[in-house]
N, CA and C of each residue as an Amber inpcrd file, in Angstrom:
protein
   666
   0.8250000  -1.2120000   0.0000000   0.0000000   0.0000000   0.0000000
   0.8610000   1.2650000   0.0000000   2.2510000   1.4840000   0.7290000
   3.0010000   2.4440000   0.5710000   3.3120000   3.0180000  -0.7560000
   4.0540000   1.4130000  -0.8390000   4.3970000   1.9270000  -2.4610000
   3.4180000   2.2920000  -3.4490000   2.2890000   1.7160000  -3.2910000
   0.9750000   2.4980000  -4.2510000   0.7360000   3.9340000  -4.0060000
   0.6370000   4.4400000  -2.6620000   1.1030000   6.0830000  -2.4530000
   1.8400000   6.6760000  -3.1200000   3.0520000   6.1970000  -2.4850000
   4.1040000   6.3050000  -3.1740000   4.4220000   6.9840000  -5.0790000
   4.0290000   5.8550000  -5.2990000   3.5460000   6.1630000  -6.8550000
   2.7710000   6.9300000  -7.5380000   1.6370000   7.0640000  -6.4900000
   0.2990000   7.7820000  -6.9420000   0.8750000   9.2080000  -6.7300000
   1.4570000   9.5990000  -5.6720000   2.8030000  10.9450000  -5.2810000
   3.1650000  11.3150000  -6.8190000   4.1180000  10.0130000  -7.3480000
   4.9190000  10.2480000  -8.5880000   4.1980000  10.9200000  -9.6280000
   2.9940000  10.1680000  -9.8180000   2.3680000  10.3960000 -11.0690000
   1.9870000  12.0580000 -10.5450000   1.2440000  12.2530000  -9.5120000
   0.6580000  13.5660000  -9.5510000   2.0080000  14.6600000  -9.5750000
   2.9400000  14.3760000  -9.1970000   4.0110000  15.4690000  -9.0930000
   4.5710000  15.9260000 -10.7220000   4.7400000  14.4720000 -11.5140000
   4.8940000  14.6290000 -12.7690000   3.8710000  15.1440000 -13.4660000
   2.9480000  15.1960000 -13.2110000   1.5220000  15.3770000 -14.3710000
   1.7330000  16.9470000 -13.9180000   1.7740000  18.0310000 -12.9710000
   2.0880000  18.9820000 -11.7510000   3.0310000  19.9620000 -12.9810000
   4.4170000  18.7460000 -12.7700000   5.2660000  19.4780000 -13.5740000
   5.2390000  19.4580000 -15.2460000   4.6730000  18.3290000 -15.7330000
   3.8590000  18.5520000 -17.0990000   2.9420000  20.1680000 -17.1340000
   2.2790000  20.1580000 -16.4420000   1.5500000  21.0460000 -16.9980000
   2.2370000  22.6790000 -16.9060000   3.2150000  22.8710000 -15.2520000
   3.9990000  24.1650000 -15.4620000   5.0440000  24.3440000 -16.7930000
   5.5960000  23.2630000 -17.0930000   6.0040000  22.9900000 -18.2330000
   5.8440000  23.9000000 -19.7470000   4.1280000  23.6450000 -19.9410000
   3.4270000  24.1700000 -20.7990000   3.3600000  25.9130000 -20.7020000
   3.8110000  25.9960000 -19.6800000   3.9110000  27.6960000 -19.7210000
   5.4100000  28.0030000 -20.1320000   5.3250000  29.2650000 -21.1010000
   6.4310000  30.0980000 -21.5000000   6.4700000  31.4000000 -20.6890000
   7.7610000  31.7030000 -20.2940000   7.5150000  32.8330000 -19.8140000
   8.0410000  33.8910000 -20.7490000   7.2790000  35.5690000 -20.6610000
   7.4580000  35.9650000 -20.9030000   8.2590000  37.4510000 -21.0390000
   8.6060000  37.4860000 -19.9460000   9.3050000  38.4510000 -19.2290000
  10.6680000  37.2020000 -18.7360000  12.3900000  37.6900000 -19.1690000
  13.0200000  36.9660000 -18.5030000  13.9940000  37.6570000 -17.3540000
  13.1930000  38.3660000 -16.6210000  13.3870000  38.7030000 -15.3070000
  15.0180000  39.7180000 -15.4810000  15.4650000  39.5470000 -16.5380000
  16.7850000  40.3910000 -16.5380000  17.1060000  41.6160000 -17.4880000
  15.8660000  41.6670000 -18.3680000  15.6910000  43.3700000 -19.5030000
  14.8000000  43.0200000 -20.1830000  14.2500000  43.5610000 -20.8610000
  13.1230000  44.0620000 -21.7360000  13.5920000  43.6330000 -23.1660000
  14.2960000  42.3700000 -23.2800000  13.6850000  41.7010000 -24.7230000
  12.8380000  41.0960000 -24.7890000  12.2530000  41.4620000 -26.2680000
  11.1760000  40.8400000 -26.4280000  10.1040000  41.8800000 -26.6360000
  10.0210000  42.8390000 -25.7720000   9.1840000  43.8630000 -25.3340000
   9.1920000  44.9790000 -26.2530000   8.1850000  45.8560000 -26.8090000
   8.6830000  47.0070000 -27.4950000   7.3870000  47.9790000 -26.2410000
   7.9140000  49.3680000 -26.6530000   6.8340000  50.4810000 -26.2100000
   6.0260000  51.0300000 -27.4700000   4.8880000  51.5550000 -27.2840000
   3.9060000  52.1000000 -27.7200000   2.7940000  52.8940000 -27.3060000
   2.5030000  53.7140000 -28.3160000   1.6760000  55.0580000 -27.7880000
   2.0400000  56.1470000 -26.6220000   2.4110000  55.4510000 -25.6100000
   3.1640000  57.5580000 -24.9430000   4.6750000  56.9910000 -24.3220000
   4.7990000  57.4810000 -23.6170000   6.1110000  58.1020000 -22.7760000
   6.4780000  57.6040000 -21.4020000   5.2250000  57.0660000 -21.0920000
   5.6520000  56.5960000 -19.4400000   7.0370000  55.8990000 -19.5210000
   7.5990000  55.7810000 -18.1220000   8.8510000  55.1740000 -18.2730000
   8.6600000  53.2650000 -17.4490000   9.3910000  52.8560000 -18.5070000
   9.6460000  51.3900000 -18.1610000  11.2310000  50.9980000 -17.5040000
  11.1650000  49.8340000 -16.8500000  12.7160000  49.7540000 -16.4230000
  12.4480000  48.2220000 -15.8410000  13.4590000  47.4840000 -15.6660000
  13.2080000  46.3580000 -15.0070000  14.3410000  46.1570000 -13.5590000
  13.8010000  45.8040000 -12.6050000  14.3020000  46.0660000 -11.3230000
  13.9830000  45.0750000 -10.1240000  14.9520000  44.3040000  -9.5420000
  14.9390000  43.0680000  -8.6160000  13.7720000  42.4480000  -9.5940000
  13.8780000  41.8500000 -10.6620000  12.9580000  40.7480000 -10.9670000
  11.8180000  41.1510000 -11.4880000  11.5910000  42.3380000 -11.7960000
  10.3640000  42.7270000 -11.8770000  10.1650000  44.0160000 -12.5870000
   9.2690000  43.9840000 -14.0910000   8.8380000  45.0210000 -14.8660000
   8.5660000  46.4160000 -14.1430000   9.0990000  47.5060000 -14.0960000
   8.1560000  48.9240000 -13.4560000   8.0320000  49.6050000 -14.2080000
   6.3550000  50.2440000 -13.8780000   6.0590000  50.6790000 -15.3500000
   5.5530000  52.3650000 -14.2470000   6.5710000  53.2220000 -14.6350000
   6.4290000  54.6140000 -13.9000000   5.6550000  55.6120000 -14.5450000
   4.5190000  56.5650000 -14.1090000   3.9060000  57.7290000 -14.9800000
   5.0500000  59.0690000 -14.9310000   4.2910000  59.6970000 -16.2390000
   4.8280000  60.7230000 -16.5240000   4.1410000  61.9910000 -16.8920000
   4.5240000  62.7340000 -16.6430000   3.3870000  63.9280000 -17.1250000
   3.1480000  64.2650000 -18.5820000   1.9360000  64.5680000 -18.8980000
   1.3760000  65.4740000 -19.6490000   2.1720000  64.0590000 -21.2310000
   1.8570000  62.7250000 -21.1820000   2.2680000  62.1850000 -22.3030000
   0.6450000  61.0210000 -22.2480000   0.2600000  60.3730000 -23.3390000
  -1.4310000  59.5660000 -22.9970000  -0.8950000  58.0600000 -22.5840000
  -1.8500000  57.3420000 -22.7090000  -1.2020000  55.7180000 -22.4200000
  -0.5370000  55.1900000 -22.7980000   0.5090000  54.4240000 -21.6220000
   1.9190000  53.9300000 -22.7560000   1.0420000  52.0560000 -22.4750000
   2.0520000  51.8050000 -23.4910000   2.1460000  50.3180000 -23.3220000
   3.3850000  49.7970000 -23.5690000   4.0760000  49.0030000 -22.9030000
   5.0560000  47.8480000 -23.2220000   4.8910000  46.3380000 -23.6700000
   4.7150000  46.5000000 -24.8080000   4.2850000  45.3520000 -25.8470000
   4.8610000  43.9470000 -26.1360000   4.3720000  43.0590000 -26.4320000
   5.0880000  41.6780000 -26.6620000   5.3990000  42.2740000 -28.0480000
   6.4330000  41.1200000 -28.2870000   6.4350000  41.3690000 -30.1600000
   6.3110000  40.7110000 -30.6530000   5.6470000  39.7530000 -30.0950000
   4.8790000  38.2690000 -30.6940000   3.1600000  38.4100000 -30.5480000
   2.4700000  38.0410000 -31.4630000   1.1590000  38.0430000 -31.5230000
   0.5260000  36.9470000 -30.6170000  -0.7450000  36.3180000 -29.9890000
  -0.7490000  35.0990000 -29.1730000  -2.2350000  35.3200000 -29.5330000
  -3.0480000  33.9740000 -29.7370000  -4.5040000  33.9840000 -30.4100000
  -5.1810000  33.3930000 -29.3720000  -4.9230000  32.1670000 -28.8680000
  -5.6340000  30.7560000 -28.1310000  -4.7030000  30.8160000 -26.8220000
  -4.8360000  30.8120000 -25.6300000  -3.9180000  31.1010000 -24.3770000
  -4.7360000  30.8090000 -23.2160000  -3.4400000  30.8310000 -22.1770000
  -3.6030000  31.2810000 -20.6180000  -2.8500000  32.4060000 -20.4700000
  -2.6990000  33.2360000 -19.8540000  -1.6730000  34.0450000 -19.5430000
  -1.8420000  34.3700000 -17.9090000  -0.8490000  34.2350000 -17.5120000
  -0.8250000  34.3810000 -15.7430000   0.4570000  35.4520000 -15.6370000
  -0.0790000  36.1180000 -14.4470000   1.1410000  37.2300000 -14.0370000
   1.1360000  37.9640000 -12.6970000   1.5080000  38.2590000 -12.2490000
   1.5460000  38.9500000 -10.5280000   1.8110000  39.9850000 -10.7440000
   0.8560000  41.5510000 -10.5620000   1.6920000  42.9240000 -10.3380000
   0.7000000  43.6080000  -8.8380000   1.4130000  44.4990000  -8.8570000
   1.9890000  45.1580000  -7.2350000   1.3080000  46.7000000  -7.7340000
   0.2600000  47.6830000  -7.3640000   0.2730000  48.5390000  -8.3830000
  -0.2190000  49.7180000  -7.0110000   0.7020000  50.7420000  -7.4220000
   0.1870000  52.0090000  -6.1470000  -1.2590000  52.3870000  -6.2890000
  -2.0380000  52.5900000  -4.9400000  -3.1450000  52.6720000  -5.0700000
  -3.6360000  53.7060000  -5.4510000  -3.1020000  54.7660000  -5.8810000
  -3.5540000  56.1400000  -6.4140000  -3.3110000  56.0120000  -8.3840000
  -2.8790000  54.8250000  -9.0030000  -2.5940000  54.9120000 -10.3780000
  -3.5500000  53.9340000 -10.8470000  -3.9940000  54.2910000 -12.4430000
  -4.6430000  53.0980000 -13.1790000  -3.8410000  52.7500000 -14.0450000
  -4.1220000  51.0500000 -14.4960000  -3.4900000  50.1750000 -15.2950000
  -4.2860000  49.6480000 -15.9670000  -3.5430000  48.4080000 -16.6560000
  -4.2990000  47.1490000 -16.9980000  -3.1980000  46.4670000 -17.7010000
  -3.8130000  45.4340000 -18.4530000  -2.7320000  44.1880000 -19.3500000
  -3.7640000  44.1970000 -20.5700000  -3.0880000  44.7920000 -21.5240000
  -3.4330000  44.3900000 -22.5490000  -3.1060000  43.4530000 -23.1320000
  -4.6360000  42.1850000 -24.0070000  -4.5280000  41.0620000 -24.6460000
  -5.1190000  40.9320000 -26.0160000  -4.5060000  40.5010000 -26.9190000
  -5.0480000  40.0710000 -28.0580000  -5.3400000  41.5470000 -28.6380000
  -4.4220000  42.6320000 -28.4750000  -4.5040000  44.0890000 -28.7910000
  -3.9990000  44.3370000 -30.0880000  -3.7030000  45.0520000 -30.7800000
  -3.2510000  45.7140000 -31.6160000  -2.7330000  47.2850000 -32.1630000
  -2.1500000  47.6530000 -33.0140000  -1.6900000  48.6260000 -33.1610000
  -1.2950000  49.4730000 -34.4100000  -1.2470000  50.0100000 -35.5430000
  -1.3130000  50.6010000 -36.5440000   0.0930000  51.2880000 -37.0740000
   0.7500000  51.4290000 -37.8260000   1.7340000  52.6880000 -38.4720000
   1.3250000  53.6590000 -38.7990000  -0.0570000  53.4270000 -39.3150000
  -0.7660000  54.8860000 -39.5940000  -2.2800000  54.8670000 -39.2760000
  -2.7830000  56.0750000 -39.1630000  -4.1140000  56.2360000 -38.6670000
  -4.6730000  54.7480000 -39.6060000  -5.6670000  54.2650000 -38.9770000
  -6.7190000  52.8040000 -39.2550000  -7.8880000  53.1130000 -38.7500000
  -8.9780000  52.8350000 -39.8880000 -10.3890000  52.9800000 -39.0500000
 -10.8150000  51.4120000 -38.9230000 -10.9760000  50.9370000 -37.6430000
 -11.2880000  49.3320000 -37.4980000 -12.7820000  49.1090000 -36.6270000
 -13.3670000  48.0690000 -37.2400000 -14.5590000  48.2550000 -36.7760000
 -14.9340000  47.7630000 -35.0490000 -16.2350000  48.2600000 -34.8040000
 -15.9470000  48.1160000 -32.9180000 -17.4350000  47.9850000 -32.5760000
 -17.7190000  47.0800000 -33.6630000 -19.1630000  46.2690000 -33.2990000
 -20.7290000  46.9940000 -33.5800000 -21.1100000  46.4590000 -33.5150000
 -22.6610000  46.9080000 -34.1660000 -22.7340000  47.8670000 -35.3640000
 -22.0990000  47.3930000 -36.7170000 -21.8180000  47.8350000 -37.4660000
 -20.8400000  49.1370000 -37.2540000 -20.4140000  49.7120000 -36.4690000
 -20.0440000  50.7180000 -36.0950000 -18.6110000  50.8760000 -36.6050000
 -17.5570000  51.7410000 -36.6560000 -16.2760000  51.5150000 -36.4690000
 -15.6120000  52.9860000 -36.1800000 -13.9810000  52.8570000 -36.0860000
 -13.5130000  53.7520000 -35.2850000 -12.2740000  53.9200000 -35.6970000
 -11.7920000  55.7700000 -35.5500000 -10.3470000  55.5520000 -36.5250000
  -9.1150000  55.4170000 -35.0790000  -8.5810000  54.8430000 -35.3500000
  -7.2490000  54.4110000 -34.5190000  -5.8220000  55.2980000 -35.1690000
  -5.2700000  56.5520000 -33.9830000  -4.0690000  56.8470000 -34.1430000
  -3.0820000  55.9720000 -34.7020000  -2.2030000  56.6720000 -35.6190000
  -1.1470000  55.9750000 -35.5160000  -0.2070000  55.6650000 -34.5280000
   0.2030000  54.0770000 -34.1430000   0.8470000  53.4890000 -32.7460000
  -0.1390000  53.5550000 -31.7730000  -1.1780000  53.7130000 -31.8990000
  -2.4990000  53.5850000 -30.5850000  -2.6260000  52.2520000 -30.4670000
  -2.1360000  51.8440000 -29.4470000  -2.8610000  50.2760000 -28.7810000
  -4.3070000  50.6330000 -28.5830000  -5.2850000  49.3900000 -28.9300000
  -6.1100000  49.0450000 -28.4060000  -6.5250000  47.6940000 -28.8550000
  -7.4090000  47.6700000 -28.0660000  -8.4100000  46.3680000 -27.5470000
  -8.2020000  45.7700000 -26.3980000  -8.6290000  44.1170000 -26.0990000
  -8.6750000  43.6140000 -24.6390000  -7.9020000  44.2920000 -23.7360000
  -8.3680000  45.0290000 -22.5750000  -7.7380000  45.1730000 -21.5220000
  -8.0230000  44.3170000 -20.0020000  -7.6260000  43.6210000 -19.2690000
  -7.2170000  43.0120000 -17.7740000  -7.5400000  44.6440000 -17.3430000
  -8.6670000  45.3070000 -16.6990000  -8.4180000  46.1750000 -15.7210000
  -7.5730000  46.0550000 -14.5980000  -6.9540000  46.9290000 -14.3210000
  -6.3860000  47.1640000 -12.9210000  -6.6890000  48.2560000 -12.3560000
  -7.2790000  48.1480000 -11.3140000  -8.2100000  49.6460000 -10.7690000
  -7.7980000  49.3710000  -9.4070000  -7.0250000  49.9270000  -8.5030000
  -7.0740000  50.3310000  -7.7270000  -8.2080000  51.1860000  -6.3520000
  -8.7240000  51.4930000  -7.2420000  -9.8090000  52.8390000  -6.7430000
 -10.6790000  52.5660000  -5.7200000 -11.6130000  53.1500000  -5.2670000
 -12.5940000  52.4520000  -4.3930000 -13.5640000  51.6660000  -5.6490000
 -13.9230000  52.1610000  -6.6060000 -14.7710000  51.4350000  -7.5830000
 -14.3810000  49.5790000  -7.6260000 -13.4110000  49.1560000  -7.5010000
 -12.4070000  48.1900000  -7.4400000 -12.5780000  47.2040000  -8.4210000
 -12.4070000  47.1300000  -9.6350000 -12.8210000  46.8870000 -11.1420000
 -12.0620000  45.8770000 -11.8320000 -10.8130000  45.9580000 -11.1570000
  -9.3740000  44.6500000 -11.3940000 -10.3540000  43.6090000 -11.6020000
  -9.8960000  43.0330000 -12.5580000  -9.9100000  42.2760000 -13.4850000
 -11.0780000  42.0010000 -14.7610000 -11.8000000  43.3860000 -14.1400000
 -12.6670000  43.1190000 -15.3740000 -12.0890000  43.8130000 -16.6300000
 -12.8560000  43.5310000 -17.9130000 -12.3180000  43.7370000 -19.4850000
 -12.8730000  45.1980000 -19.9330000 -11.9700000  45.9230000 -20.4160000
 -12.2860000  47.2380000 -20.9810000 -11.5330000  46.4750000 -22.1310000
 -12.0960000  47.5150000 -23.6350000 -12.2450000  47.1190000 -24.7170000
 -10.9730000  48.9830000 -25.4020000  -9.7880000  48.7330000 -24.5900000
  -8.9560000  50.0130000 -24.6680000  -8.7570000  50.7010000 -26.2290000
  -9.4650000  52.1370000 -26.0930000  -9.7560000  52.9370000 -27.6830000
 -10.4520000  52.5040000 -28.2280000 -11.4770000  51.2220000 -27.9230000
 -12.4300000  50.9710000 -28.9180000 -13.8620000  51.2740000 -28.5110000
 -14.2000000  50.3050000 -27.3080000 -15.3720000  50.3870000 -27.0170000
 -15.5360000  50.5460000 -25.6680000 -14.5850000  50.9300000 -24.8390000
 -14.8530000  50.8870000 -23.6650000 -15.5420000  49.6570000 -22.5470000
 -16.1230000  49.6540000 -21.6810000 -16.1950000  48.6860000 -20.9380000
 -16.8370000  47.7090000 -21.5290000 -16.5980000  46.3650000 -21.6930000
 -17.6910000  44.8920000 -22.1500000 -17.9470000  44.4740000 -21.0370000
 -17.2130000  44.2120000 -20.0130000 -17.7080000  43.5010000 -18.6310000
 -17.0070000  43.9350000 -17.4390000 -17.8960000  45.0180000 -16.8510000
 -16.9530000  45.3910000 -15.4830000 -17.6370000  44.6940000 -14.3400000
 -17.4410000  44.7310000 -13.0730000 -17.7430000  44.1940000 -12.1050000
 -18.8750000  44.5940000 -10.9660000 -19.8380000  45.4320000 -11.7720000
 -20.6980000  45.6440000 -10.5190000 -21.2060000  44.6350000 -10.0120000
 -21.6750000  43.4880000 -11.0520000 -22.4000000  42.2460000 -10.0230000
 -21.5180000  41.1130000  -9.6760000 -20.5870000  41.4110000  -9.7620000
 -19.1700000  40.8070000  -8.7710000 -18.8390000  41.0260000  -7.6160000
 -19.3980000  41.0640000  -6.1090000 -18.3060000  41.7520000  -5.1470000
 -17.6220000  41.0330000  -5.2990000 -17.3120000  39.5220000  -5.1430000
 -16.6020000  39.0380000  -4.4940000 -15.5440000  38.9720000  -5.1340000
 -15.0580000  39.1280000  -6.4230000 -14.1600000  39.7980000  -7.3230000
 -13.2590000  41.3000000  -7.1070000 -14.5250000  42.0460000  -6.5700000
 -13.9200000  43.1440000  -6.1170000 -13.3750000  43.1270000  -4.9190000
 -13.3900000  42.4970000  -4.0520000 -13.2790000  41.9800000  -2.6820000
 -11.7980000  41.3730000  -2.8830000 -11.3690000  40.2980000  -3.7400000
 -10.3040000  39.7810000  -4.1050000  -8.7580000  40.7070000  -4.0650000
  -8.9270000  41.6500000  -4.7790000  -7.9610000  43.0730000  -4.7670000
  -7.2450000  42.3720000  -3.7110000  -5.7250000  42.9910000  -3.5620000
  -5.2540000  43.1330000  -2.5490000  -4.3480000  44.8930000  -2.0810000
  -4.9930000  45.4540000  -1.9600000  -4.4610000  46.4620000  -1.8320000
  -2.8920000  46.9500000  -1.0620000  -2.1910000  47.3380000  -2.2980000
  -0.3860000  47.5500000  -1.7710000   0.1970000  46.3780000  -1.5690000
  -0.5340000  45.4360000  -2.2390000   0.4320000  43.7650000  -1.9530000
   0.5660000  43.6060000  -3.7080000   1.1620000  41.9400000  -3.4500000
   0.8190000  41.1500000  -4.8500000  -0.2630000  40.6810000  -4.9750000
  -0.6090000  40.9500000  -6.2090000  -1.8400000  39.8040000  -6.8790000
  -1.5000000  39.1020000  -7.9970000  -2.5930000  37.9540000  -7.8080000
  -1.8530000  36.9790000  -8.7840000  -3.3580000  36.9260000  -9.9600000
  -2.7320000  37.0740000 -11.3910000  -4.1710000  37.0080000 -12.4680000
  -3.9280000  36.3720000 -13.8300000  -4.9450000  35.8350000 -14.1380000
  -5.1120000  35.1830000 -15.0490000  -6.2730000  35.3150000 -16.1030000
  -5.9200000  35.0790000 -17.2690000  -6.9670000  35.2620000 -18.4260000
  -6.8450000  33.8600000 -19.0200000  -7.7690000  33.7430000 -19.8220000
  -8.0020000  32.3820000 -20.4310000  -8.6940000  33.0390000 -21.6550000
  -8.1710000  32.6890000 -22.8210000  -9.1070000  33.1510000 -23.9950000
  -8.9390000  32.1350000 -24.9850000  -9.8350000  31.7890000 -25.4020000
 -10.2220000  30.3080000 -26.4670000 -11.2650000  30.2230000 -27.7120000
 -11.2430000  30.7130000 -28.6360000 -12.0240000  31.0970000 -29.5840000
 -12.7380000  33.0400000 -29.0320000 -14.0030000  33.0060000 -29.1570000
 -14.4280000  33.9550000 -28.8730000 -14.6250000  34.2710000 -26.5590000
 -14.5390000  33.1660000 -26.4180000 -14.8820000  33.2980000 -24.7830000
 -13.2170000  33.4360000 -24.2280000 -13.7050000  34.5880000 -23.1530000
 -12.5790000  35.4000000 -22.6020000 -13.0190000  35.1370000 -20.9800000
 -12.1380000  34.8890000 -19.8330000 -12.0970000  34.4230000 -18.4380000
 -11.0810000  34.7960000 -17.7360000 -11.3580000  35.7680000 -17.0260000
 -10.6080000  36.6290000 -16.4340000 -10.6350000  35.7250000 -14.1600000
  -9.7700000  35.9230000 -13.3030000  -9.5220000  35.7100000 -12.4190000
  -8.7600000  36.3960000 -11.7860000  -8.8100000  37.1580000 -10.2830000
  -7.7620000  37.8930000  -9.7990000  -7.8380000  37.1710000  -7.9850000
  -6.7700000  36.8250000  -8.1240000  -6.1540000  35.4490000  -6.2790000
  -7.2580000  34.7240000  -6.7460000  -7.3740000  34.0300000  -7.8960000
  -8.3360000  32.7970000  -7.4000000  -9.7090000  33.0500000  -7.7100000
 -10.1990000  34.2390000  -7.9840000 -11.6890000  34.3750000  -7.8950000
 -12.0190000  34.8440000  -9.1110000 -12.9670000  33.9980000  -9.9550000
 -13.4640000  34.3130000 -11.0940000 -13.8720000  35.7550000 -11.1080000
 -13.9870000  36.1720000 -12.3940000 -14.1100000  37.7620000 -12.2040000
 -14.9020000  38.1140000 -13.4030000 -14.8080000  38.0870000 -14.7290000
 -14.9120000  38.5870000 -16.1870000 -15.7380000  36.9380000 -16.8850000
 -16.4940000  36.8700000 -16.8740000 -16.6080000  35.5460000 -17.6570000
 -17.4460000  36.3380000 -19.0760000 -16.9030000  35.8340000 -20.5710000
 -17.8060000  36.9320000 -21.8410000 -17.5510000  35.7690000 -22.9400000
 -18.4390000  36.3250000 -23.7260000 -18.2020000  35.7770000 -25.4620000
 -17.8070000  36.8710000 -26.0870000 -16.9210000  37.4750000 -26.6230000
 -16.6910000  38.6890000 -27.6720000 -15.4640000  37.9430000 -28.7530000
 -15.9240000  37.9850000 -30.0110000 -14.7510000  37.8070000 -30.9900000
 -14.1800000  38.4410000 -32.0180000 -14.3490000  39.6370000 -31.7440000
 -14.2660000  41.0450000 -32.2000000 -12.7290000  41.0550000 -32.5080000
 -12.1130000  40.3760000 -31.6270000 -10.2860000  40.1620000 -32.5380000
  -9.8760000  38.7520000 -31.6230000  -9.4370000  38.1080000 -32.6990000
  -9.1250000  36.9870000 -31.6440000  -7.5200000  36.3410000 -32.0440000
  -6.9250000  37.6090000 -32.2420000  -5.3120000  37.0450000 -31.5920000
  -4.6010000  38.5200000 -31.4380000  -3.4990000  38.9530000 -31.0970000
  -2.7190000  40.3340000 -30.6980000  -1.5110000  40.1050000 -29.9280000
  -1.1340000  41.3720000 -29.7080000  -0.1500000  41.1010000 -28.6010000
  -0.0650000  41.2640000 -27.2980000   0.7200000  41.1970000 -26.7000000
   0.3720000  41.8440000 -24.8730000   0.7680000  42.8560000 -24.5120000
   0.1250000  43.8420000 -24.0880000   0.8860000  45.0410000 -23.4710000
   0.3850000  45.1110000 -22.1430000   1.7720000  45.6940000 -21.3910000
   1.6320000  46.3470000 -20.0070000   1.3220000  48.0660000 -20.0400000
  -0.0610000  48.2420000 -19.6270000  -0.3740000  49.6080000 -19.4790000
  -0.1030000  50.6820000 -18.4520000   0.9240000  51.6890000 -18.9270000
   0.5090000  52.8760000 -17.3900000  -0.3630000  53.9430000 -18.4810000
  -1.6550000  54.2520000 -17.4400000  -2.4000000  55.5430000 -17.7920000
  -1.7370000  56.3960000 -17.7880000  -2.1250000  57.3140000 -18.8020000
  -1.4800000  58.9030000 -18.4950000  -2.2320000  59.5200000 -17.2570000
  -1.6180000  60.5930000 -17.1440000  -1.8490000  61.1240000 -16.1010000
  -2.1030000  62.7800000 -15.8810000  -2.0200000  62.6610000 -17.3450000
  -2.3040000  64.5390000 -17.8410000  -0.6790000  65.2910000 -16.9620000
  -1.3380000  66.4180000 -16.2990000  -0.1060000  67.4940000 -15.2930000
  -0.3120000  67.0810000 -14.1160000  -1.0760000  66.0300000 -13.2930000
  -0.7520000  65.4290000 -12.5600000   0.5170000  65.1000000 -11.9960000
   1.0000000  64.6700000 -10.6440000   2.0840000  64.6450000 -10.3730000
   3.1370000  63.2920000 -10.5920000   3.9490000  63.2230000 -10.9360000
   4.4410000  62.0980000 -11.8260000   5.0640000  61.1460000 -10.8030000
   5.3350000  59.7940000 -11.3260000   5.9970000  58.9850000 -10.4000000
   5.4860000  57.8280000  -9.7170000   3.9390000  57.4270000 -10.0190000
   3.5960000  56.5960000  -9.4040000   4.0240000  55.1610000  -9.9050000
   4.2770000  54.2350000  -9.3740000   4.2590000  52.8020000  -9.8880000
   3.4220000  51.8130000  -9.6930000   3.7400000  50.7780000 -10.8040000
   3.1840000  49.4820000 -10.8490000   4.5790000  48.5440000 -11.4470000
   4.2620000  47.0150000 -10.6850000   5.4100000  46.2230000 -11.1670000
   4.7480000  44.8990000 -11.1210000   4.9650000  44.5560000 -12.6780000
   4.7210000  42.8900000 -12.9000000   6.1020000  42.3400000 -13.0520000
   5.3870000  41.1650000 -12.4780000   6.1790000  39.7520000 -12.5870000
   5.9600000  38.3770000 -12.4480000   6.5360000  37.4850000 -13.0420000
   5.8410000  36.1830000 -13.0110000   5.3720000  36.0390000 -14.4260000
   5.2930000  36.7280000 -15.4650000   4.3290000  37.0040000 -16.6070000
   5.2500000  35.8890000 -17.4000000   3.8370000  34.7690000 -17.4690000
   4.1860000  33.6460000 -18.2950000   2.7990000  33.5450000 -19.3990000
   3.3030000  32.6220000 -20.4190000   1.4230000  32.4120000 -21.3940000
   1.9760000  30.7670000 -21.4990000   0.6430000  30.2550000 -21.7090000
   0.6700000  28.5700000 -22.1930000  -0.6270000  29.0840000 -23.3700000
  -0.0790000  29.0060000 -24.6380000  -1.0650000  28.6050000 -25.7730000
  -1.6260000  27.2680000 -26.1340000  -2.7030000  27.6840000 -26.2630000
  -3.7040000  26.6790000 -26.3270000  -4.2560000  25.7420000 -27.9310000
């Protein structure tokens, strides 16, 4: 009977490490390859292990971009974000060389700056509203699923700590989680592959300097 434990141990530890396996990471904890910037000015830097993405005055939303596109995924990541700044993670986003008018549902469409990220955003809200992890639709359409009939999502937050989050996107259905607690569940297939960006909001003449820092940022495609 030990040794049947024993074994049964083996298999689950291997199947354990099979599946961390399947994740790539994407950030390698020592500079910003891989990564490009887009749309403003905030400043990026990488520091003890970990992306910081600093505001700046009077420049609009930056992003720090994958430079790989990703369609079918998990993506998991941990950031730390001051409670006076807004963020998010942009997924399955995109971006232009020159002005683009792209459409943004109900026959509708919309012209996109040149170098303007948008689409899927991972909220990160800080605020009392407390909105982390639901999906804003960044320069296009604004909110698809925020969290009013979520507390317990909003509740999740950890304010001035780490959090740990995850998206799941698989054809048109998108599944958002922040520590564990479902958050965003949608159907939208309005773009279904892009790249990733890390967002700092602008901040207009506001006073500059606030941070946010990811890390951990791995994807397993699906």
């Amino acid at each position: 009977m030990k040794s049947l434990t024993r074994f049964s141990l083996c298999i689950a530890a291997f199947a354990t490490t099979l599946q961390a396996a399947d994740f790539v990471p994407l950030f390698n904890g020592n500079d910003l390859d891989g990564w490009e910037q887009h749309s403003g000015k905030a400043e990026y830097r990488v520091e003890d292990g970990t992306i910081v993405g600093k505001t700046v005055s009077n420049t609009g939303n930056s992003f720090l971009c994958s430079k790989k596109t990703y369609g079918d995924f998990v993506l998991e990541f941990e950031f730390k974000v001051a409670p006076n700044m807004n963020s998010g993670v942009q997924f399955r986003s995109e971006f232009f060389d020159k002005e683009t008018e792209v459409p943004a549902g109900d026959g509708k469409s919309r012209k996109i700056p040149a170098d303007r990220v948008f689409g899927y955003q991972y909220e990160i809200d800080p605020s009392p509203r407390a909105y982390t992890a639901g999906v804003y639709d960044e320069a296009r359409r604004g909110w698809i699923f925020d969290l009013k009939e979520n507390e317990a999502a909003r509740k999740a937050f950890k304010q001035g700590d780490w959090n740990q989050a995850r998206i799941e996107c698989q054809g048109d259905h998108i599944v958002t989680w922040i520590n564990g607690v479902k958050a965003a569940d949608l159907k939208d297939g309005l773009t279904l592959r892009g790249i990733i960006g890390l967002q700092v909001h602008g901040i207009g003449k506001k006073e500059p300097g606030e941070e946010i820092r990811w890390r951990a940022i791995r994807i397993k495609e699906l």
